[in-house]
C-alpha positions in Angstrom: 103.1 118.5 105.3 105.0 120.4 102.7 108.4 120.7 103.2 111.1 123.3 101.3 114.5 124.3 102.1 113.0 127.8 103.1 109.6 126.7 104.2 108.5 124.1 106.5 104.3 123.5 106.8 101.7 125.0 104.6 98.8 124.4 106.6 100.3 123.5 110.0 99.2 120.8 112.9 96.1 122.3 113.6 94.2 121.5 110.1 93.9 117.7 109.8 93.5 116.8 106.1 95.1 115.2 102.8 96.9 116.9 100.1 96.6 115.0 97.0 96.9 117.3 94.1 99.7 119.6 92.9 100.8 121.4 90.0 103.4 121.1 87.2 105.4 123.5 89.5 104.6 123.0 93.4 103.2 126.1 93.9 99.4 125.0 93.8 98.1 122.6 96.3 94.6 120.8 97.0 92.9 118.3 98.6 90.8 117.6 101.6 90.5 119.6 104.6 88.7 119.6 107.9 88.0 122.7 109.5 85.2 124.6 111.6 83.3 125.1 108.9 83.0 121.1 107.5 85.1 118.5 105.6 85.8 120.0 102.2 88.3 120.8 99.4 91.1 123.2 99.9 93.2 125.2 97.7 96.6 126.4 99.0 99.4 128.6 97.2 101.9 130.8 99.5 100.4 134.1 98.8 96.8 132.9 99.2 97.5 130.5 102.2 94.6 127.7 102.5 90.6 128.6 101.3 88.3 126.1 102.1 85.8 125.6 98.9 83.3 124.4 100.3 80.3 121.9 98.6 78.4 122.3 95.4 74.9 122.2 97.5 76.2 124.3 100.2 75.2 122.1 102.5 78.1 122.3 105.3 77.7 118.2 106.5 78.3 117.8 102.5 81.7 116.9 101.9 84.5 117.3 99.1 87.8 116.8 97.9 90.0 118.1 94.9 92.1 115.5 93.2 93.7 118.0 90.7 95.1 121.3 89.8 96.0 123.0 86.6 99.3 125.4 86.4 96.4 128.0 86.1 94.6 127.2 89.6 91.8 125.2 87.6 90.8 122.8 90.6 88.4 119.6 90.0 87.1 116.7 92.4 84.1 116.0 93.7 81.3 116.9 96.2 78.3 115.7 97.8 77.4 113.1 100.8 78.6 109.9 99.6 76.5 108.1 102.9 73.6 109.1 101.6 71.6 108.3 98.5 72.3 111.1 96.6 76.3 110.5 95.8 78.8 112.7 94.3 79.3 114.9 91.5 82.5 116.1 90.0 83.5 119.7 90.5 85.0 122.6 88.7 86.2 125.6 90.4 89.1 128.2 89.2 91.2 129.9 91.5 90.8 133.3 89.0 87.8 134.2 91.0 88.8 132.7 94.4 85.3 133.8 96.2 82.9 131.9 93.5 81.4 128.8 94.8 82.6 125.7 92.5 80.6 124.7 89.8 79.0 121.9 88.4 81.7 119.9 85.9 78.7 118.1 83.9 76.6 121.2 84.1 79.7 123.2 82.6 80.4 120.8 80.0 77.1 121.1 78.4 77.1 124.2 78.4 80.4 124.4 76.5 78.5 121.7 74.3 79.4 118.3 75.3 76.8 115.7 74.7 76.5 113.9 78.0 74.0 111.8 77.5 70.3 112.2 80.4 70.8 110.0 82.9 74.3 109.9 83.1 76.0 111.7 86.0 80.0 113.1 86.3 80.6 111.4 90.1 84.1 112.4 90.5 86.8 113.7 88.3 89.9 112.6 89.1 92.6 114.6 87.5 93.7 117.6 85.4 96.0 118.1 82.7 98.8 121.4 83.7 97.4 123.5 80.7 93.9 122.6 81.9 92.9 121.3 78.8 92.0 117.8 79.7 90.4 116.7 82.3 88.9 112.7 83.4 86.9 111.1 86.0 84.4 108.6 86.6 80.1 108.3 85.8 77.1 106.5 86.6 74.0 106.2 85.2 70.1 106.0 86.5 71.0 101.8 86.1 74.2 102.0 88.1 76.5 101.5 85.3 79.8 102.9 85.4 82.6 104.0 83.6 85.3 106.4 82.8 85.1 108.9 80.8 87.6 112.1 79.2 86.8 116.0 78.2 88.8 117.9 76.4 88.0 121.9 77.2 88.9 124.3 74.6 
């Protein structure tokens, strides 16, 4: 529930779910919805009410969640089916061009030239600086190792 002295709910009763990112400001909101259509991430602002973002395989029994939001609608978490074998991988997806699909946060790092090593896999990122700039989360290997790690995007 989001409460203002003008405003009471942004998503009302009928759309059980978590909020658990904001920006700098309050006027971006994400998290975890469940609607017809699937458990998945959300983005919410008052002029574009709630859009479901759906999974990175597009698979609708897939889930996902956004843990963070930039001041410029740059939304990470992760997605995937974390009862299965196959885990999670972190997401990227900006709210600039609201109808792409989100994007692969390791596949977009290499391509911008970060040297993730093979084998290792972005599972989840966890939050987002307000410029965007930064962004952290959590990996794992082919050997199950794990550990944190940090990007700075230019």
């Amino acid at each position: 529930m989001r409460w203002t002295p003008s405003f009471d709910l942004f998503t009302g009763t009928t759309t059980p779910g978590e909020a658990t990112g904001v920006s700098s400001n309050g006027s971006k909101i994400v998290g975890q919805a469940a609607t017809l259509e699937g458990i998945h991430a959300f983005y919410y602002t008052d002029a574009s009410g709630l859009i479901s973002l759906g999974t990175l395989s597009g698979i609708p029994s897939d889930q996902s969640i956004a843990n963070g939001v930039s001041d410029k609608g740059k939304v990470i978490g992760w997605s995937g089916d974390p009862f299965s074998g196959n885990g999670s991988e972190a997401f990227i997806w900006n709210a600039a061009n609201p109808t792409a699909t989100m994007h692969s946060l390791r596949n977009t790092l290499k391509w911008a030239g970060a040297p993730i090593p093979h084998g290792v896999f972005l599972t989840n990122a966890l939050a987002i600086s307000a410029d965007g700039s930064t962004i952290v989360g959590t990996w794992q290997d082919v050997n199950f190792n794990q550990g944190t790690w940090l990007a700075h995007l230019k």
